[in-house]
C-alpha positions in Angstrom: 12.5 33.7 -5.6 13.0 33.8 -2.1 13.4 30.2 -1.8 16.5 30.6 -4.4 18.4 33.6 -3.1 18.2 32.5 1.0 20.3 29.2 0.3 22.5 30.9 -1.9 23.2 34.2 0.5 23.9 31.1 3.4 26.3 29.6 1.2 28.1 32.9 0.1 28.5 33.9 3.8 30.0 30.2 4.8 32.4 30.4 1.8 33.2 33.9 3.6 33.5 32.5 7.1 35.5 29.8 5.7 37.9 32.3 3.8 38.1 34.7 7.0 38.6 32.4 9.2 41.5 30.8 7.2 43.3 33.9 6.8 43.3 35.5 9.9 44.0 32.3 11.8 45.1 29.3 10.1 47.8 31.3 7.9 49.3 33.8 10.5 49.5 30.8 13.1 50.7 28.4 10.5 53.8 31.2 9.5 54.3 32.0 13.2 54.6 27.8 14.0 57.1 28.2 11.1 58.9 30.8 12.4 59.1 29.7 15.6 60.6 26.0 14.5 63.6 28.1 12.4 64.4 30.2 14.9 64.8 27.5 17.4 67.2 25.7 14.8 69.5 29.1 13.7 69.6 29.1 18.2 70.9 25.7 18.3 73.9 26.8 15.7 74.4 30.3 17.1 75.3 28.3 20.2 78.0 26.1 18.9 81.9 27.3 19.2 82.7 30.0 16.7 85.5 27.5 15.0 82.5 25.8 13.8 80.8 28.0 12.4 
C-alpha cells in the first residue's frame, strides 16, 4: 500500500506548494503591480491644470 499512498501524499503536497505559493506571492504582487500602474496614471491627471479636470 505503501507504494500507492507515498506518490500520492508527494502529489498532494506539490498541488499545496503550488496553491501557497500562488496566493501569497503571485496574487498580492500581481494586485500591488496593478496598483501601482493606476496610481501612477490618476498622478499623471491630478497633475494637469484644474480647468482640465
Amino acid at each position: 500500500m505503501e507504494i500507492v499512498y507515498v506518490p500520492l501524499a508527494i502529489a498532494f503536497t506539490a498541488a499545496f506548494v503550488v496553491f501557497v505559493v500562488y496566493g501569497g506571492i503571485v496574487m498580492p504582487v500581481t494586485e500591488i503591480a496593478e496598483s501601482w500602474r493606476s496610481r501612477g496614471a490618476g498622478r499623471a491627471r491630478s497633475d494637469a491644470p484644474k480647468e482640465a479636470r
